[in-house]
C-alpha positions as CSV (number, residue, x, y, z in Angstrom):
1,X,88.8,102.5,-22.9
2,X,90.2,105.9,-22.9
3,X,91.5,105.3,-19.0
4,X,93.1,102.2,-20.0
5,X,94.8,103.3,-23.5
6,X,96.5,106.5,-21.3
7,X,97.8,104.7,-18.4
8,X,99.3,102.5,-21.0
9,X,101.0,105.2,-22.5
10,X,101.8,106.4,-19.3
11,X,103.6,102.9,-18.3
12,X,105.3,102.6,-21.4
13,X,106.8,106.0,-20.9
14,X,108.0,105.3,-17.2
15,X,109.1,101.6,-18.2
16,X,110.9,102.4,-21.7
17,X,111.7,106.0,-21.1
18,X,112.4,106.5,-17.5
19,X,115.3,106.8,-15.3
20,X,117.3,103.5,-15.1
21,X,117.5,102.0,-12.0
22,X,120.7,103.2,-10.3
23,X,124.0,100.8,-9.7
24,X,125.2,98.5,-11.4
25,X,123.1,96.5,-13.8
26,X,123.5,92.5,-13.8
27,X,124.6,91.4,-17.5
28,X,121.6,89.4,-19.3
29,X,123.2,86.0,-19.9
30,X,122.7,83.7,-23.0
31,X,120.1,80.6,-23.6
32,X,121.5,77.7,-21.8
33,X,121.5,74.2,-23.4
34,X,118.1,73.2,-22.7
35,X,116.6,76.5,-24.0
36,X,118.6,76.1,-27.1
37,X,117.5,72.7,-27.6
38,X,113.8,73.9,-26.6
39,X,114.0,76.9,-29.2
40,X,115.7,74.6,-32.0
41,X,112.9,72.1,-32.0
42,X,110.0,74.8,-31.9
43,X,111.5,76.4,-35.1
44,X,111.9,73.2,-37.1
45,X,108.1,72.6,-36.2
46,X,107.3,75.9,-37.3
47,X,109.0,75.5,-40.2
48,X,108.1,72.2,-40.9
49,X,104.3,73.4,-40.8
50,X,104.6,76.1,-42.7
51,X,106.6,74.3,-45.6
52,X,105.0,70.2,-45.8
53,X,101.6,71.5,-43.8
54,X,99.5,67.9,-45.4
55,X,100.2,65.8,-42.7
56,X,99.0,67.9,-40.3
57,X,96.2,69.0,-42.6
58,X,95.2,64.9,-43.3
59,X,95.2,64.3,-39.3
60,X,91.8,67.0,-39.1
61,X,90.8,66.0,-42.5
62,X,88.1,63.3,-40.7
63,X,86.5,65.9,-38.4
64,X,86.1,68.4,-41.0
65,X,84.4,66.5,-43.5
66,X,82.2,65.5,-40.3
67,X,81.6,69.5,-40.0
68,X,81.1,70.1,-43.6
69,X,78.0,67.6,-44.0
70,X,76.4,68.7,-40.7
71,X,76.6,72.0,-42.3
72,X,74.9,70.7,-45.6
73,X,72.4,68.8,-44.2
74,X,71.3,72.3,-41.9
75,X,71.6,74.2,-44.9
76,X,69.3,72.2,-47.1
77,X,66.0,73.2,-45.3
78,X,64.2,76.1,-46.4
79,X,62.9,78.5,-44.1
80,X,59.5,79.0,-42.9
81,X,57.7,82.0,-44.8
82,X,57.5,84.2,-42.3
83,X,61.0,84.7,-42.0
84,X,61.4,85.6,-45.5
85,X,58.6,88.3,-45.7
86,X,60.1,91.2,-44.6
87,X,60.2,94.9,-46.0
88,X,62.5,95.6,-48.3
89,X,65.5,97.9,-47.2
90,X,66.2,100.8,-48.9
91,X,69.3,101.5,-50.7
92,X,71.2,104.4,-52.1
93,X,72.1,105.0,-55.4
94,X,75.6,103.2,-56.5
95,X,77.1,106.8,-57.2
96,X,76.2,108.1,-53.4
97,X,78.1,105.2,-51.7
98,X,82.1,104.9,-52.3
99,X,84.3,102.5,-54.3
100,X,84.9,100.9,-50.5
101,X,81.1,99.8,-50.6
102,X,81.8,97.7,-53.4
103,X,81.4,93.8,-52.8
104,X,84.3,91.6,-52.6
105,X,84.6,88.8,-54.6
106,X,84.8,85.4,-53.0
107,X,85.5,82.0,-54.1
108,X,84.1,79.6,-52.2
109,X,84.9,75.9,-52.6
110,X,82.2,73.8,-54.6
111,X,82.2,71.3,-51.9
112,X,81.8,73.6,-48.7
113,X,78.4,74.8,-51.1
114,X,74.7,73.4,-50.2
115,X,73.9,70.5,-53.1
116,X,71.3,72.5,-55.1
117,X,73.8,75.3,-55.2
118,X,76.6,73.5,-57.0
119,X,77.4,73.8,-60.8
């Protein structure tokens, strides 16, 4: 990791930093027609997505309901006892642990929730 992260830092210095290449540099030249085109219809789809996302949302609305009661139905059985009689694990008092151990609240939907869970 350490290897990798400095010959990083090493390439970036010799690719952004270094000594340009000598002679004459060719001019970059602008999008042509069909990358224009290319980049126009990308940005109206991004934008499209971002602004009117439902029917993109209604075309996986089928396979996530599908997910959502397979995920029920699994949650719905209990587990055996065994699994659940374990020892205890011992915690610290609320003052020794930091105001960055506190829980965060969540909302979670009322229909992503098991059956016997729901209010």
């Amino acid at each position: 990791m350490i290897l990798g992260a400095a010959y990083f830092l090493w390439y970036y210095e010799r690719a952004f930093f270094g000594p340009a290449a000598p002679g004459p540099q060719k001019p970059l030249r602008d999008l042509q027609p069909r990358e224009w085109g290319i980049a126009a219809a990308l940005s109206v789809m991004v934008l499209w997505i971002g602004l009117y996302p439902a029917p993109f949302l209604n075309m996986i609305n089928g396979s996530v309901q599908k997910l959502v009661e397979r995920v029920e139905q699994g949650s719905n059985h209990t587990r055996p006892p065994q699994a659940l009689s374990h020892p205890p694990t011992p915690s610290l008092p609320r003052q020794a642990l930091g105001p960055w151990d506190a829980p965060l609240p969540v909302s979670v939907p009322a229909e992503l929730l098991p059956v016997s869970s729901r209010r």
